[in-house]
C-alpha positions as CSV (number, residue, x, y, z in Angstrom):
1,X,68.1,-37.9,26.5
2,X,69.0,-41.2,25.0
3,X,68.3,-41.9,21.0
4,X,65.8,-44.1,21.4
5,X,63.2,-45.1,24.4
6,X,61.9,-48.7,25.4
7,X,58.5,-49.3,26.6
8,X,58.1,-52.3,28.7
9,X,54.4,-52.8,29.6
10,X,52.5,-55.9,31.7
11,X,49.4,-54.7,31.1
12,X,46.6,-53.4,28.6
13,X,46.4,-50.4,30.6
14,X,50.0,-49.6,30.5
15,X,50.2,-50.3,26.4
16,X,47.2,-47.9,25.6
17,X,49.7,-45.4,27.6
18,X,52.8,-46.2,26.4
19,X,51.2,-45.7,22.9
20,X,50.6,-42.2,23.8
21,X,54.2,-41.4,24.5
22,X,55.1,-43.1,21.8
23,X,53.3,-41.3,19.4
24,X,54.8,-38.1,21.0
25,X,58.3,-40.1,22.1
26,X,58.9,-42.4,19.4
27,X,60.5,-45.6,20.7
28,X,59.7,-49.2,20.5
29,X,57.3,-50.9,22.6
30,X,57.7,-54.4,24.6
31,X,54.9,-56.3,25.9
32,X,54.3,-59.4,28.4
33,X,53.3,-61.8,25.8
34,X,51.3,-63.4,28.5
35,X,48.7,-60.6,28.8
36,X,49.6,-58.7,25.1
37,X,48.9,-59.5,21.8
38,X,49.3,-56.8,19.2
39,X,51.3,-56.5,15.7
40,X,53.1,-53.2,17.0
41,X,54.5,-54.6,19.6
42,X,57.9,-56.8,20.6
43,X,56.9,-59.9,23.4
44,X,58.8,-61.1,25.4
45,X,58.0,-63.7,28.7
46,X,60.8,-63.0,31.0
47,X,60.7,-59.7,33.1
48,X,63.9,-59.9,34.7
49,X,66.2,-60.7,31.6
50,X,63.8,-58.1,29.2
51,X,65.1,-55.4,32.0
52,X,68.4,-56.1,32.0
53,X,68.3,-56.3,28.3
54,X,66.8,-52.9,27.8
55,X,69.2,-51.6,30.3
56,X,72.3,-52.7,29.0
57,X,71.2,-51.5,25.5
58,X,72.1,-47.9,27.1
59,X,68.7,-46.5,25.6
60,X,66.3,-44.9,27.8
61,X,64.2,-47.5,29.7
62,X,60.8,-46.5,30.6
63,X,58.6,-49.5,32.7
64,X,54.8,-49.3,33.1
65,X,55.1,-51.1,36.5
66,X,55.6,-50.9,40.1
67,X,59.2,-49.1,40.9
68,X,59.9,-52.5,43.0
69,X,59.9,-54.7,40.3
70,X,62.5,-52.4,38.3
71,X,64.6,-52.0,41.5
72,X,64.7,-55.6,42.4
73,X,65.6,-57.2,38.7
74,X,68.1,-54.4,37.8
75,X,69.9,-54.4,41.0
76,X,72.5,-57.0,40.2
77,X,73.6,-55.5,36.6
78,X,73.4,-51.7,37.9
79,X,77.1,-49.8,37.5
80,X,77.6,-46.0,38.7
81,X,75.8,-43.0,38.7
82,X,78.2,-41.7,35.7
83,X,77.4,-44.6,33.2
84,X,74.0,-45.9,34.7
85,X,71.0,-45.2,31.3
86,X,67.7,-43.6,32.2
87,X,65.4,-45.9,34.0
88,X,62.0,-44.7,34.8
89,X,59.1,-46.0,36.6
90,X,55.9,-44.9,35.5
91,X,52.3,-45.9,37.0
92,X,50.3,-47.7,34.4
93,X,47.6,-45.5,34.5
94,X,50.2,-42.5,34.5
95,X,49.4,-41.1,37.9
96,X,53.3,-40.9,38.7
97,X,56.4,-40.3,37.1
98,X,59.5,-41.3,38.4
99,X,63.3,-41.3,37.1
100,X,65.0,-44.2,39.3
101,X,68.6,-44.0,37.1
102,X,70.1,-41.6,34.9
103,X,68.4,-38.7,35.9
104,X,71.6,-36.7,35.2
105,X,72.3,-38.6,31.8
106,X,68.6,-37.6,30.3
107,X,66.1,-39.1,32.7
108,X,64.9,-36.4,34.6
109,X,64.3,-34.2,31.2
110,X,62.0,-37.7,29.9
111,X,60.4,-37.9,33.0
112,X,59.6,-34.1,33.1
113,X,58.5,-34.5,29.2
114,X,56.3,-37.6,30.2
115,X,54.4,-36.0,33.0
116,X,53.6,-32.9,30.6
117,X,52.3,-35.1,28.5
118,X,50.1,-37.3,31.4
119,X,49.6,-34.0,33.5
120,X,51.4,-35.4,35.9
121,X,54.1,-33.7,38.4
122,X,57.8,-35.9,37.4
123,X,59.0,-37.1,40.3
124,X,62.6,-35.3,40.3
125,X,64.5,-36.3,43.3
126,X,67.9,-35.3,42.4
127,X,69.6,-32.4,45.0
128,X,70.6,-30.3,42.5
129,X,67.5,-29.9,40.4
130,X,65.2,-29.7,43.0
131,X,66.9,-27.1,44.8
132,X,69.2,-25.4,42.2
133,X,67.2,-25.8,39.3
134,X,70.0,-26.9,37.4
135,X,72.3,-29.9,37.0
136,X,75.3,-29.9,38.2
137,X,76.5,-33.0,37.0
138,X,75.2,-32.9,33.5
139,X,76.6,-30.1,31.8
140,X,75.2,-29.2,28.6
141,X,76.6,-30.9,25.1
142,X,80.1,-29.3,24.7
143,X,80.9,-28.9,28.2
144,X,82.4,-31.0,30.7
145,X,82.9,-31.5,34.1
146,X,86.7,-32.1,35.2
147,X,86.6,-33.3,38.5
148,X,83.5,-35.2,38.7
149,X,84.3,-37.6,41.9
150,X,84.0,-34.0,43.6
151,X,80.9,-33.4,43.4
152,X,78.6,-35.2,45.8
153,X,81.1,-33.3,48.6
154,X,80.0,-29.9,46.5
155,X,76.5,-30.4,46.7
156,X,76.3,-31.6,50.2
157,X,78.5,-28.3,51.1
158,X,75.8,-26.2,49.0
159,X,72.9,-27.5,50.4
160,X,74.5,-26.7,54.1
161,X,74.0,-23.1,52.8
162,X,77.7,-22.7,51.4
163,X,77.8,-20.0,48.5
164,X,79.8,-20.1,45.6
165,X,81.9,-17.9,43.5
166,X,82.2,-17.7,40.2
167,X,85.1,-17.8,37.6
168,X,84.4,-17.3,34.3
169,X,80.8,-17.7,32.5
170,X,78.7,-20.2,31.7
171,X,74.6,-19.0,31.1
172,X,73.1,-22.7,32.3
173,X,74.7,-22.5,35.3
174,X,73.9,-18.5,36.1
175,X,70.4,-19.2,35.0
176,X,69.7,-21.0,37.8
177,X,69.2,-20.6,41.3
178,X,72.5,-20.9,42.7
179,X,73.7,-18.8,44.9
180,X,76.6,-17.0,43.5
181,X,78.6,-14.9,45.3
182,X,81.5,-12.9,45.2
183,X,83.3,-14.2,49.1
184,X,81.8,-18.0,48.3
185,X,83.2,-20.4,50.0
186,X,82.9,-23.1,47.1
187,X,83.8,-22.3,43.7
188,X,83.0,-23.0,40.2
189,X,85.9,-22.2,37.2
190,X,85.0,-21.9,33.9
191,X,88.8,-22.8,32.3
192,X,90.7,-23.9,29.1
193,X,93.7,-24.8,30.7
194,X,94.2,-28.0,33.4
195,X,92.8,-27.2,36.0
196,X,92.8,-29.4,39.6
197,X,89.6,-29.3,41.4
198,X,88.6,-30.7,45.0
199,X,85.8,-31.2,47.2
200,X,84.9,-27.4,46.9
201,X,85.8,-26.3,44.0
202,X,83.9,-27.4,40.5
203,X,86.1,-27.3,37.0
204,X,84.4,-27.0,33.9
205,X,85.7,-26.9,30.1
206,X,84.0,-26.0,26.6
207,X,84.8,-27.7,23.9
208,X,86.3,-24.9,22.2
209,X,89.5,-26.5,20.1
210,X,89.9,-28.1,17.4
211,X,92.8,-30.8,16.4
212,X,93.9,-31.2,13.0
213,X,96.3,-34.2,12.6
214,X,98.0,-35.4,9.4
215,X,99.9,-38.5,8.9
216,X,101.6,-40.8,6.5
217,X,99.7,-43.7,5.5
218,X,100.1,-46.7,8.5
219,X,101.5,-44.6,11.0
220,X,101.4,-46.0,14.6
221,X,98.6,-44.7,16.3
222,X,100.8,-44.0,19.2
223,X,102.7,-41.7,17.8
224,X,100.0,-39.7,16.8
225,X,98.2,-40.1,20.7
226,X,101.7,-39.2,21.5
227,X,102.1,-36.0,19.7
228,X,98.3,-34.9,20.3
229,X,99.2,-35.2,24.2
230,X,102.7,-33.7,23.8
231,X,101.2,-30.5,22.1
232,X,98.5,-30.1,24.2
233,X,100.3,-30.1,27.8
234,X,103.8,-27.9,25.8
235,X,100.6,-25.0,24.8
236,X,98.8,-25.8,28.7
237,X,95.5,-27.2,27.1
238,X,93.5,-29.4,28.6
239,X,92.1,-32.5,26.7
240,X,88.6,-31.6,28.0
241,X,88.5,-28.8,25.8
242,X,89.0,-30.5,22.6
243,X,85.9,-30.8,20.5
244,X,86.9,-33.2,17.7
245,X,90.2,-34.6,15.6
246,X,90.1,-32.9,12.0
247,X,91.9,-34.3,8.8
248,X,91.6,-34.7,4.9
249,X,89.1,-37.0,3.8
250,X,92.3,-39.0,1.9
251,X,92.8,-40.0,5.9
252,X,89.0,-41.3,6.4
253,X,90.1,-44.7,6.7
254,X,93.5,-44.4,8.4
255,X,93.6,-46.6,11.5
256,X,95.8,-44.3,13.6
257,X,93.5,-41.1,13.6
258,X,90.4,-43.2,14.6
259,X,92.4,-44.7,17.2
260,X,93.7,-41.4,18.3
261,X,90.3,-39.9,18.4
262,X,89.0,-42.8,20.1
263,X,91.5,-42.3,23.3
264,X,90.5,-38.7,23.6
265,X,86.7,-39.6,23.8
266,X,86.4,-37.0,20.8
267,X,85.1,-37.8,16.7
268,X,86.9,-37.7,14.3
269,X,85.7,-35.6,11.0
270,X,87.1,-35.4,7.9
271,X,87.2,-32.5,5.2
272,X,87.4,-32.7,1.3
273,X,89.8,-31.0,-0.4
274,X,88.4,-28.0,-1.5
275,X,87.5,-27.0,2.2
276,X,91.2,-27.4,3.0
277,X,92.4,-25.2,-0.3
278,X,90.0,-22.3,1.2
279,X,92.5,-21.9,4.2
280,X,95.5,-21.7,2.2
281,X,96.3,-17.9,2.5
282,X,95.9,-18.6,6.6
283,X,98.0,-21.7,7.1
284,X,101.4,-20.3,9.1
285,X,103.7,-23.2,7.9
286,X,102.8,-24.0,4.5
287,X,104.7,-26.6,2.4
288,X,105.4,-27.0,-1.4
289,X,105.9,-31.0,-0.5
290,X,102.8,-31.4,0.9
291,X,100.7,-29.5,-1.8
292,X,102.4,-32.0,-4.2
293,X,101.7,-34.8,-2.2
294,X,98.0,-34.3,-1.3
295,X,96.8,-31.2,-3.1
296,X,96.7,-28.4,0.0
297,X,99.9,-27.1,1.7
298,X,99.7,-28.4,5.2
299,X,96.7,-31.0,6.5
300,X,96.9,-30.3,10.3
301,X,97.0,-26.1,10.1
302,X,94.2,-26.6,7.4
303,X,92.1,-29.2,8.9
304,X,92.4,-27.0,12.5
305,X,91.6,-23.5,10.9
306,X,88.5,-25.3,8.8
307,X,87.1,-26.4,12.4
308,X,87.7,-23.3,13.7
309,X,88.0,-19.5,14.2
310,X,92.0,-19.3,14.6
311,X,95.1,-21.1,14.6
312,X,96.3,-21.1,18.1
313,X,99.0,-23.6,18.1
314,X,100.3,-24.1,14.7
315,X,102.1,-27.2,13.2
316,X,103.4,-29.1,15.6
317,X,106.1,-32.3,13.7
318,X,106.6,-35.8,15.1
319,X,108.0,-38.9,13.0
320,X,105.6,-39.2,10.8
321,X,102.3,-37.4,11.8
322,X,102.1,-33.9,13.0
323,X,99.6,-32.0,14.9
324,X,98.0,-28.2,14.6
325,X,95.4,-26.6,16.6
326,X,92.7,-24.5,16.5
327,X,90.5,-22.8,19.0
328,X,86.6,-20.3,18.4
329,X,85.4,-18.1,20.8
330,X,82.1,-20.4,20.8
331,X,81.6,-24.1,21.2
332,X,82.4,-26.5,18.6
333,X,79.9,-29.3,17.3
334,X,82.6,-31.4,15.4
335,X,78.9,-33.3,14.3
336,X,77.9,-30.5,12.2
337,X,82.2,-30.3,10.8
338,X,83.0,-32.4,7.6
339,X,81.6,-36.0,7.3
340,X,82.6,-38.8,9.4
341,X,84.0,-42.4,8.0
342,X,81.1,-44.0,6.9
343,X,80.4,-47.6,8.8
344,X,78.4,-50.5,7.1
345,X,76.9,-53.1,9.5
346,X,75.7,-56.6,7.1
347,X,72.8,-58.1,10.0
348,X,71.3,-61.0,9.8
349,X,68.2,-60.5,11.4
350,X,67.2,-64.4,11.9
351,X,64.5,-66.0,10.8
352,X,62.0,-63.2,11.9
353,X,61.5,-64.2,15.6
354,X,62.6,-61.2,18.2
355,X,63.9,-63.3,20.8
356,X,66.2,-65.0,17.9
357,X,67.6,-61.4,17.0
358,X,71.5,-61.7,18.9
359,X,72.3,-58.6,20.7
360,X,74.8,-57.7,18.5
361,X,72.3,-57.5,15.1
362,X,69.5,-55.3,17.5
363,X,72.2,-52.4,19.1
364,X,73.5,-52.2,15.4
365,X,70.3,-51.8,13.9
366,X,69.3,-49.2,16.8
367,X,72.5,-47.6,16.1
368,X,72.3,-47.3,12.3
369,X,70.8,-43.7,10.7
370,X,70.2,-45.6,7.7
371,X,68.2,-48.9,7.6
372,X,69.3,-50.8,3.8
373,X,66.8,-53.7,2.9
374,X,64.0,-56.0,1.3
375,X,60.8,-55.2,2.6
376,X,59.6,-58.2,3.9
377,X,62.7,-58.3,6.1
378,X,62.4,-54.4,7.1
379,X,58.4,-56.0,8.9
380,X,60.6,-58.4,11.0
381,X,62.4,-55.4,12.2
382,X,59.4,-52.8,12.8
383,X,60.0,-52.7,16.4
384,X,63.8,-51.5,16.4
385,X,63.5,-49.4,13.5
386,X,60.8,-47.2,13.9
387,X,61.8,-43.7,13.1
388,X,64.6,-44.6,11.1
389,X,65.5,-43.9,7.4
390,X,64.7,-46.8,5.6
391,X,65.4,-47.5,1.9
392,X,63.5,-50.4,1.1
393,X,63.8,-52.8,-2.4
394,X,62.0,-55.4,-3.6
395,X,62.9,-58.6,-4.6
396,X,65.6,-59.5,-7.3
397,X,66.9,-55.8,-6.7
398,X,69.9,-57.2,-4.2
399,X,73.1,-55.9,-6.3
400,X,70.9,-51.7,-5.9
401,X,70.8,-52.5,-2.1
402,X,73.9,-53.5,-1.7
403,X,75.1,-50.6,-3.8
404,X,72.6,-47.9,-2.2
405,X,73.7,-49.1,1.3
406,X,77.5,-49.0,0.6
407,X,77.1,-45.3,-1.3
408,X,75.1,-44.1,1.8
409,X,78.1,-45.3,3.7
410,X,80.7,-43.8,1.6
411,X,78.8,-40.4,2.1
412,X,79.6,-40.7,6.0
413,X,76.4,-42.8,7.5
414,X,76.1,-45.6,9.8
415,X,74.6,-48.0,7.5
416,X,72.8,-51.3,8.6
417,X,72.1,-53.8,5.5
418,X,69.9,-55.9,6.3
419,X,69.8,-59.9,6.0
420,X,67.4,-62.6,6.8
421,X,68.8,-65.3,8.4
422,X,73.0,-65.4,8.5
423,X,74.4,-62.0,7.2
424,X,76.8,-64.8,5.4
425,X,74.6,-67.5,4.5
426,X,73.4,-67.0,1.3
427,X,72.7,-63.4,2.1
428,X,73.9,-59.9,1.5
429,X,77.8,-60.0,3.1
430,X,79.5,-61.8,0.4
431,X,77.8,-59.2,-2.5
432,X,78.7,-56.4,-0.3
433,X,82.4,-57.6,0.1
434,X,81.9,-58.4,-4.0
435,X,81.2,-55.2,-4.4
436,X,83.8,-53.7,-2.5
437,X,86.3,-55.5,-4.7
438,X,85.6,-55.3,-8.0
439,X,87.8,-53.0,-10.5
440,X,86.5,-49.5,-11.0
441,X,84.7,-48.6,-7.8
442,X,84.7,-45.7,-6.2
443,X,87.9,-44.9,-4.0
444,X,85.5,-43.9,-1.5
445,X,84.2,-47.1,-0.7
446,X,87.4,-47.9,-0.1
447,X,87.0,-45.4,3.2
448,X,84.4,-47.1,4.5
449,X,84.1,-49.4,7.6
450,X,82.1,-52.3,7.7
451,X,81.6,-55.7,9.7
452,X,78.8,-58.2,9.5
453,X,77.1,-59.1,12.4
454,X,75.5,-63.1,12.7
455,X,72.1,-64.0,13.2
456,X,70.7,-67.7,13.2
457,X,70.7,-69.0,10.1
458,X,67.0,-71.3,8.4
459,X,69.2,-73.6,8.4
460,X,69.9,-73.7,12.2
461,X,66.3,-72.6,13.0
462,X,64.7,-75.5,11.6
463,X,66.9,-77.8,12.7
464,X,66.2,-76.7,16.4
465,X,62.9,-76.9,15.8
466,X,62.5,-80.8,14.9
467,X,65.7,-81.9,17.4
468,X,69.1,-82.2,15.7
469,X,69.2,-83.5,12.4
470,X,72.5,-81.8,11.9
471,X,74.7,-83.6,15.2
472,X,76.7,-85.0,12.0
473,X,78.1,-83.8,9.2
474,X,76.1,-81.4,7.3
475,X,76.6,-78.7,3.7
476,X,73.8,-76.4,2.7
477,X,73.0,-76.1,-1.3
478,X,71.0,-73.4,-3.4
479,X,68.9,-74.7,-6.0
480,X,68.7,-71.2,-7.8
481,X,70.2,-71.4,-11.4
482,X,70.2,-67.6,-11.2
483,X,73.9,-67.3,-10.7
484,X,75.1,-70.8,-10.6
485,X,74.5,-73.2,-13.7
486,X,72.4,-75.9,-13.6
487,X,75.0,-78.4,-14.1
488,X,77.5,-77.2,-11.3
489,X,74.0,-77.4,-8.9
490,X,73.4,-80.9,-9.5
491,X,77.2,-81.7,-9.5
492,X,77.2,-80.6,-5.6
493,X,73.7,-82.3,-5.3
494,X,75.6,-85.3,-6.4
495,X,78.5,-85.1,-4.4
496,X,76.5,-84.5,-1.1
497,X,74.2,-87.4,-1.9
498,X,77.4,-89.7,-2.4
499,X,79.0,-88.4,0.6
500,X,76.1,-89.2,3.2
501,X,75.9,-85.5,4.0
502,X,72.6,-84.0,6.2
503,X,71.5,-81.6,3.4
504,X,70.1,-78.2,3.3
505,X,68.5,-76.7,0.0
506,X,68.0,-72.8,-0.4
507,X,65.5,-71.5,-2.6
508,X,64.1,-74.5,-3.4
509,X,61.8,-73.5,-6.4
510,X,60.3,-70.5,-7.3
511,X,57.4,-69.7,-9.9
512,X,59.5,-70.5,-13.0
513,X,62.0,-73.0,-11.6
514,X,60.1,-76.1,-10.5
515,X,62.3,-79.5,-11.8
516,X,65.2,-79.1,-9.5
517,X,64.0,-80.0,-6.3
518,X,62.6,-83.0,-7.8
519,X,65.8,-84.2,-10.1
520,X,67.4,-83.5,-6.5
521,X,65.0,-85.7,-4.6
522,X,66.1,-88.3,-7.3
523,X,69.6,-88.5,-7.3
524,X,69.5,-88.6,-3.3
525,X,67.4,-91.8,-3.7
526,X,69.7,-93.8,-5.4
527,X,71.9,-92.9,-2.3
528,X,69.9,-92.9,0.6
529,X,66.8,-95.3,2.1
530,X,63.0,-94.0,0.8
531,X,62.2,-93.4,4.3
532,X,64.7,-90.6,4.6
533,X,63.6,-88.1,7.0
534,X,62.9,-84.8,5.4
535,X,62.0,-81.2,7.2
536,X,60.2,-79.1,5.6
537,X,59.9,-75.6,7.7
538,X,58.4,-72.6,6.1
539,X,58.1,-69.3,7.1
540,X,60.2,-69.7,10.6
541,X,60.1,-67.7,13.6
542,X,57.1,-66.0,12.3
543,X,53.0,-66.3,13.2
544,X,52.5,-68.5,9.9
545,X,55.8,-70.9,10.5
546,X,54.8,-74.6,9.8
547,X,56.9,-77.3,10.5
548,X,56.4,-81.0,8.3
549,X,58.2,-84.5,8.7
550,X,57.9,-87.0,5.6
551,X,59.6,-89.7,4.0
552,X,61.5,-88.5,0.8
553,X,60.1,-90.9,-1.0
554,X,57.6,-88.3,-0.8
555,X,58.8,-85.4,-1.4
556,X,56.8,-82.9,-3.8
557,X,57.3,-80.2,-5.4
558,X,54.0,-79.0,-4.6
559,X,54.7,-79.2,-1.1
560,X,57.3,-76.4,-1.1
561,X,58.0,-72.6,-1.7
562,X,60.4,-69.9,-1.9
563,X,59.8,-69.6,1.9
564,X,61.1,-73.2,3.0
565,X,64.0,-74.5,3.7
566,X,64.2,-78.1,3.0
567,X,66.6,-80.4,4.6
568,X,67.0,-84.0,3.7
569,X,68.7,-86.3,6.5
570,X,71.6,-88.3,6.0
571,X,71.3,-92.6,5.8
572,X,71.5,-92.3,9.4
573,X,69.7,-89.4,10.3
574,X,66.3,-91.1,12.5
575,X,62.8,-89.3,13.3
576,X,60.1,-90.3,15.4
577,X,57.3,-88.9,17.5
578,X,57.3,-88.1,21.2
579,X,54.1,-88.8,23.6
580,X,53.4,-85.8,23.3
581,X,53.1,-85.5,19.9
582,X,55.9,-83.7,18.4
583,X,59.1,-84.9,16.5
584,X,62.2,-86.2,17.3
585,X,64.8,-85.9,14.5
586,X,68.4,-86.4,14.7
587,X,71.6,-87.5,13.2
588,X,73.6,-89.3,15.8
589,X,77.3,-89.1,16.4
590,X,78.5,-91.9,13.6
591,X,81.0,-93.7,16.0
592,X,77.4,-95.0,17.6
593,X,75.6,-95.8,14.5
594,X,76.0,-99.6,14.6
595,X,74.2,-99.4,18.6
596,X,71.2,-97.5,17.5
597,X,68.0,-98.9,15.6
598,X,67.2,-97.8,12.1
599,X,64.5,-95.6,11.7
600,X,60.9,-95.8,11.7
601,X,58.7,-95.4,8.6
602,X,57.5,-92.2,8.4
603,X,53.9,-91.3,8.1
604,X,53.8,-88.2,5.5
């Protein structure tokens, strides 16, 4: 079952029943914002492209609506049967229950959980289930299926009445109903070596080895695929049966093992040095250079006999990386093994608006297992984060978060900091990267991953809203004398005014700064006409937002708070109103300045 299900409801009905599986589920909850109005849930106003949003997220998709209308707006985006997420259709009253994709990759266990919870039958119409009671093409976590493009032939041959005997064991496949016989004419192997399948024979592999893999620092990931491959067919292992890539947490961040793991489908898991010392008496090639070097006498053999029971293929040398393997008589969760590189993920969430969240900011928020941020920006993100681990801070507290997101990080966590507006707009991504770079950090930060992900910035916002005040050139200022003296902020105040910039000021005031917004306001006037259009928009892409057009000859200080951005036009930036009320603000293109009209007084 996928990590996380998506409600889409039309209806009342359908929410009062998608609030029940939610409360049993978890998941986040999307409404027609046509015919639903409620603080716990995300709107939207296009079916079609809400579908095929949810779909491609690769979470578990569950409509409250007539299987047609899921069938006719996902057809175009659907791929295979291997890759396809969980869809469901589910009648809004919960009378029926029925898995339309995935049913092998999690859909037919929701649908089954969903009609125990409605009383109501699921609607399984997958061969194999119905008949067999089990899935044949969804092995259980550490196994997989070899030979996968075999098995519609398989199942059509079983369901003829073909019988099939058995090689090796595997208790979710004898618990079923199959029928298993000795003289079958189909056949299912249970094997650790490579194995070629065909139309009636079925090849499975546990996850039963573990690689460890050391390397000097930069090596080409390559050679290390190289090697892993080489060992594997010289020892006749197959790749299916690898569970994870092991090495010494000093080798977190090394390129060429992620890579490597990557490749092979497989994580990669690191161990601390202690855990590698503990396998010291076992290791069959030990080395006095290698102790020196890192502290233990042989990564691979160390890393491989900390994953598992026994060294079954012991160090194996290439250029500069080698390669040791160890196999238990059970299957391996590499999850539960070591830590894994911790990843830190800077979003910019936007203004607050769900439909301005990109695509990019939501899967890594839904991907994150710990959520880093200011409260008030943590409520803009209720509806992807529910049921995460959130470590919320209050205002002025920005250096902890940072910190506290990239120490979760360093302890092996996907991390998501979170940003309002542009993750590198006056926001968290530069103090994280600060952080990262000053003298006496950890060395594990150093381990970590991270990448920022955009969002749209206030600036952008609420120059969309108005028209486009910024079709020229533009700079954005902060008026917080927090971190930047007061001199170098009305310096750049000065500069931009001189230069006939569009302006942008951050954090305009704030309860004990009030004078700089107004010295500002000043200085631009002795550069720019009194009828200057300004924008003031507060609290965008939320309920309360509030959009204002005056003159700046009119500017207040009164008129303005932490929560709006204020953008001054340029000498040639124009507003007026439309019929139909609203504005019509722009900076035009100054090659046709001298064709267009000056602007209008404003009324404020």
């Amino acid at each position: 079952m996928s990590s996380e299900v998506n409600y889409l409801v039309l209806s009342e009905t359908g929410l009062a029943n998608a609030r029940r599986l939610q409360a049993k589920l978890g998941g986040v909850i999307h409404g027609f914002a046509k015919n639903i109005q409620a603080d716990d849930v995300t709107p939207f106003g296009d079916v079609r492209a809400t579908l095929q949003d949810l779909f491609a997220s690769g979470n578990s998709l569950v409509a409250f609506c007539a299987a047609g209308i899921v069938i006719r707006h996902l057809g175009s985006v659907l791929g295979d049967k291997y890759s396809d997420a969980p869809v469901l259709a589910v009648a809004e009253d919960g009378s029926a229950v029925v898995p339309l994709l995935g049913g092998h990759h999690g859909g037919n266990d929701l649908a089954r959980a969903i009609g125990d919870i409605f009383n109501t039958p699921a609607a399984i119409t997958t061969a194999s289930d119905i008949l067999f009671n089990v899935a044949l093409d969804e092995p259980p976590a550490g196994w997989s299926l070899g030979n996968p493009e075999h098995l519609k032939a398989f199942v059509i041959a079983l369901r003829d009445g073909a019988q099939i005997q058995m090689t090796g064991e595997a208790d979710w496949i004898s618990s079923g109903n199959l029928p298993i016989k000795a003289d079958g004419t189909l056949k299912i192997s249970i094997v650790d070596n490579p194995t070629t399948g065909d139309a009636s024979h079925l090849v499975y592999y546990r996850q039963t080895l573990a690689l460890g893999v050391g390397c000097e620092r930069g090596t080409d990931a390559e050679e290390v695929i190289q090697l892993i491959t080489e060992t594997l067919a010289d020892n006749n292992l197959s790749p299916s049966t690898v569970a994870g890539l092991f090495s010494i947490d000093l080798k977190t961040d090394e390129a060429a093992l992620h890579e490597a793991a990557q490749h092979f489908g497989i994580p990669a898991r690191f161990f601390d040095l202690a855990s590698l010392q503990a396998q010291e008496d076992r290791l069959a090639n030990p080395s006095d250079i290698v102790k020196a070097e890192v502290g233990v006498a042989g990564v691979a053999e160390a890393s491989a006999l900390t994953a598992a029971d026994n060294l079954v293929v012991e160090k194996c040398k290439g250029q500069r990386a080698t390669c040791a393997i160890g196999k238990s008589d059970a299957i391996i969760d590499a999850s539960t093994l070591g830590t894994a590189r911790g990843h830190l993920a800077v979003v910019g969430i936007g203004p607050g608006r769900a439909d301005w969240r990109t695509g990019a900011a939501t899967n890594a928020l839904r991907q994150a297992d710990k959520i880093v941020g200011y409260k008030l920006y943590l409520d803009l993100i209720a509806d992807v984060i529910v049921d995460k681990d959130c470590h919320v801070y209050g205002l002025g507290e920005e250096e902890d978060r940072v910190r506290a997101a990239i120490e979760l990080a360093a302890q092996g966590h996907n991390v998501a900091l979170v940003s309002s507006g542009d993750a590198g707009v006056y926001a968290m991504a530069a103090l994280a990267h600060e952080l990262l770079d000053r003298d006496g950090r950890p060395v594990e930060w150093d381990r970590i991953s991270i990448e920022l992900l955009p969002g749209i910035s206030a600036m952008q916002a609420a120059a969309l809203k108005v028209g486009a005040p910024l079709g020229h050139d533009f700079c954005t200022i902060s008026l917080s004398d927090l971190l930047t003296p007061r001199e170098v902020i009305l310096q750049r105040v000065e500069a931009a005014a001189s230069g006939d910039f569009v302006i942008s000021f951050y954090n305009p005031v704030s309860k004990t700064r009030r004078d700089l917004l107004a010295i500002s306001r000043d200085i631009l006037l002795r550069y720019r006409p009194e009828n200057t259009p300004v924008v003031l928009a507060r609290n965008l892409g939320r309920p309360t937002e509030t959009i204002r057009i005056l003159p700046l000859k009119d500017l207040q200080v009164d008129d303005v708070d932490m929560l709006t951005l204020v953008m001054v036009g340029s000498s040639e930036t124009r507003a007026r109103t439309r019929g139909d009320g609203t504005w019509s603000v722009y900076t035009p293109r100054g090659y046709a300045a001298k064709h267009n009209p000056k602007p209008k007084e404003i009324q404020a």
